[in-house]
N, C-alpha and C positions, 0 to 999 in steps of 0.2 A: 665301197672298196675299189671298184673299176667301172669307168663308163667309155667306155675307146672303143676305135675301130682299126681294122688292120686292113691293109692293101699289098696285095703280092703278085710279081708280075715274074716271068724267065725272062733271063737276057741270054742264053744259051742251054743246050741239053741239060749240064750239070750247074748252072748259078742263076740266083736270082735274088732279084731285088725287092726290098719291100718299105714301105711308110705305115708309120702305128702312129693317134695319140686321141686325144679329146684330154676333156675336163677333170676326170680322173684317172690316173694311170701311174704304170713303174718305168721310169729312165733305163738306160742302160748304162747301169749302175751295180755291184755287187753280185751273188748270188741268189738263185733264186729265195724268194722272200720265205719265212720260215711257215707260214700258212699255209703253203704251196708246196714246201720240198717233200720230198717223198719220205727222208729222214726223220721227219718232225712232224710228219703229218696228223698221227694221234695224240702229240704232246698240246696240254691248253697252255702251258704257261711260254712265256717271251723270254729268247734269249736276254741275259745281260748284256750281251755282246752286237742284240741288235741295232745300238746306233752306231758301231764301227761296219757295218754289214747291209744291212739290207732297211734303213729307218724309212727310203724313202721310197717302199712300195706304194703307198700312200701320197701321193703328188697330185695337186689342185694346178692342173696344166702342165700338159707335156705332148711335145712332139718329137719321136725317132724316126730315124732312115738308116739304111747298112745294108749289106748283099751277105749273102750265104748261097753255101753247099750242103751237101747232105752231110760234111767231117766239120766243118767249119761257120762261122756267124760274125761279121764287123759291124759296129753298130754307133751311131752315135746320133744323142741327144742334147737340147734345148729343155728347159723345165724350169719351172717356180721351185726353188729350192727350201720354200721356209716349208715348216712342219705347220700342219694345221693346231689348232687350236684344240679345248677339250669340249668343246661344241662342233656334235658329230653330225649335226642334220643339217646343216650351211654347207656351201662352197667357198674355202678359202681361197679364191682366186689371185693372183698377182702376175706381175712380169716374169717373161722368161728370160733372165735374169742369171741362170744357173745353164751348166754345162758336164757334160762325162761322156765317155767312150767307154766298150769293152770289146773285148775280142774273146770269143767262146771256142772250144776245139773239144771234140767226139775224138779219140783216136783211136775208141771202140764203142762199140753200140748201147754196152752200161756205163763207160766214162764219160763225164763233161768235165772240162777244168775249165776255168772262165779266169779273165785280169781286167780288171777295169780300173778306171779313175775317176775323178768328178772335182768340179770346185761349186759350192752349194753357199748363194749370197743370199746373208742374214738365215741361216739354217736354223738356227735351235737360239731359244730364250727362256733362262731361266730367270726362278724370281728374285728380283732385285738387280740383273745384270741385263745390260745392253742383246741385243740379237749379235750376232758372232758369224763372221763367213769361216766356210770349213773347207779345208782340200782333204778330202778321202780318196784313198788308193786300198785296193780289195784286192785276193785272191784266192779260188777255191779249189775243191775238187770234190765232185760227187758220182758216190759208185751205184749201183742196184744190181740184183743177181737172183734173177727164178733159182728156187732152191726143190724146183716142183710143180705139178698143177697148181698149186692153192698158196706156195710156200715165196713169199719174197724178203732180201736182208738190203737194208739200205744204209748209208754210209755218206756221212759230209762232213771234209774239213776244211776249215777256213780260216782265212787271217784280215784283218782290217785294220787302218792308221786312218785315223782324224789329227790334220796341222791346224792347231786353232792358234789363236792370238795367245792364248793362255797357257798354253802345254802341246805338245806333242803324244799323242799316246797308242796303244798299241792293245789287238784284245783277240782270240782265239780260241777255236770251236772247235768239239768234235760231237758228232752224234752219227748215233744210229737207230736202228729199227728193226728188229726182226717179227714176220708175218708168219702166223701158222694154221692153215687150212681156212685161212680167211677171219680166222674168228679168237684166237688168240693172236697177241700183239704184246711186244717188249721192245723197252725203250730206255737208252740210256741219254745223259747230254753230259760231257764236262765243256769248261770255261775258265778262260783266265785273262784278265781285262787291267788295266791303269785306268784309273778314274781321277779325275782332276778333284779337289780337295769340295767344291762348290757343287757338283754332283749328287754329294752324300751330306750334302748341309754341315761341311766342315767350314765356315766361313772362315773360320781366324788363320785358315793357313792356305797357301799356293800349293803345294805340293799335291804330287801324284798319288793316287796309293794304291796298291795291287790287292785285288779281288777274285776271289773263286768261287767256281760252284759245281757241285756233284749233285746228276739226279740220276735215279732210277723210278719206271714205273712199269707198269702193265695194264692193259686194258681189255675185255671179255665178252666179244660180239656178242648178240643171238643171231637168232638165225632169221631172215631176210624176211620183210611179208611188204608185200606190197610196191615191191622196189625198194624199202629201207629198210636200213639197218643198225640198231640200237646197241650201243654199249655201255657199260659200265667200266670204269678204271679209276687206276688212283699211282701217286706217287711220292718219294720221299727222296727230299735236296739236304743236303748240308749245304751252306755258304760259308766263306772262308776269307777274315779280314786280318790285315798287318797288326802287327802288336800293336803300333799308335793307336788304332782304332778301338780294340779289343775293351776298353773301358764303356763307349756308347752301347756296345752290343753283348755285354752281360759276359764278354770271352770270346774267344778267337772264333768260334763255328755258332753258325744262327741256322739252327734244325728249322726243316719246313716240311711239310705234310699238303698233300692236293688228295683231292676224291672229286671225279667229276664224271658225269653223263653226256654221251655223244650219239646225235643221231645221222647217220651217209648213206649215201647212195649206196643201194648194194653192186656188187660185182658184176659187171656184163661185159660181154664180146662183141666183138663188132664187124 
């Protein structure tokens, strides 16, 4: 998932500069990657909305530079912009090729809102169609709030636009997460996304089509041994397709069910 290195130097009391990249890494590009947000952190399943957001946490070469503060972060990168392939244990390496900037802002110590852009050459290939360059432009907000010793609620919304040769489209998130005494965990996600007609293996048409999805879940720590800690959880999505579609998928809502086992680091101070 990551192989990089970071370098960080002050150029004054309050700012300072820094250089990140190697062979695998995440541009400075969208919000933080859904693996990583705090919001999603106990969810297994992938946003829908991940390729308008966050696809290219996963990048086979990349190099950033930007200066920050302790309220503030400018940032921009260079990167191979294609997506790797579904052979996970190779380096899809390529030219750097691709481009993005963001600009991150704290203007409290639980807020980040971030704005980024990118243009990503030959990004995504589907089957049958050529590789595609894509100009994505992102924008977030994500909250967190001690509700207590053991108690945290987390919170991220977001928006993202892919300009492809083929459509323009548009797709947005909201989740949360609330933590309780470390060991119970609830988790919502909604979604609402344009998908290009070739996405969903609609081949005989261009058109866009609007997509939904509602999940709810929870998940049921034990208690810590050894440094880990073990949970069980599970959840339940509806997804939600346009009348056009509603003939491939049995009707308008495609129910989904998850049950899954996770094991983390337990809690410590520092």
């Amino acid at each position: 998932m990551e192989l990089a290195l970071e370098y960080e130097r002050p150029l004054s009391e309050r700012l300072r500069w820094f250089a990140y990249g190697g062979p695998v890494g995440e541009p400075a590009l969208g919000p933080v990657a859904f693996p990583h947000r705090i919001s999603a952190l106990v969810n297994p399943m992938a946003p829908i909305t991940h390729h308008w957001l966050d696809a290219t946490h996963i990048t086979f070469g990349v190099v950033t530079a930007g200066v920050r503060s302790e309220q503030w972060r400018v940032e921009a990168s260079v990167f191979n912009g294609r997506e790797p392939d579904e052979n996970r244990t190779d380096f899809d390496l390529a030219a750097f090729d691709s481009y993005s900037a963001r600009v991150s802002v704290a203007p409290t110590p639980s807020t980040v809102v971030q704005v980024s852009a990118g243009w990503l050459n030959d990004a995504e290939q589907e089957p049958g169609f050529p590789r595609n360059d894509v100009t994505r432009v992102t924008a977030s907000a994500s909250y967190h709030r001690a509700l207590g010793a053991s108690a945290l609620w987390a919170s991220t919304v977001a928006w993202g636009m892919n300009d492809e040769p083929v459509a323009t489209t548009h797709a947005g998130l909201l989740e949360s997460t609330l933590t309780v005494r470390d060991r119970h965990v609830g988790f919502m996600r909604m979604e609402l996304v344009g998908k290009p007609a070739h996405d969903l293996h609609v081949h005989e048409s261009n058109d866009v089509f609007t997509v939904g999805k509602i999940q709810l879940g929870y998940a049921y720590y034990l208690r810590p041994t050894s440094g880990l800690q073990m949970g069980l959880g599970g959840s339940v999505s509806g997804s939600f397709v346009s009348p056009a579609l509603a003939p491939r998928y049995s009707g308008r809502v495609a129910p989904g069910v998850t049950v899954f086992l996770t094991l983390r680091p337990s809690a410590h101070s520092m």
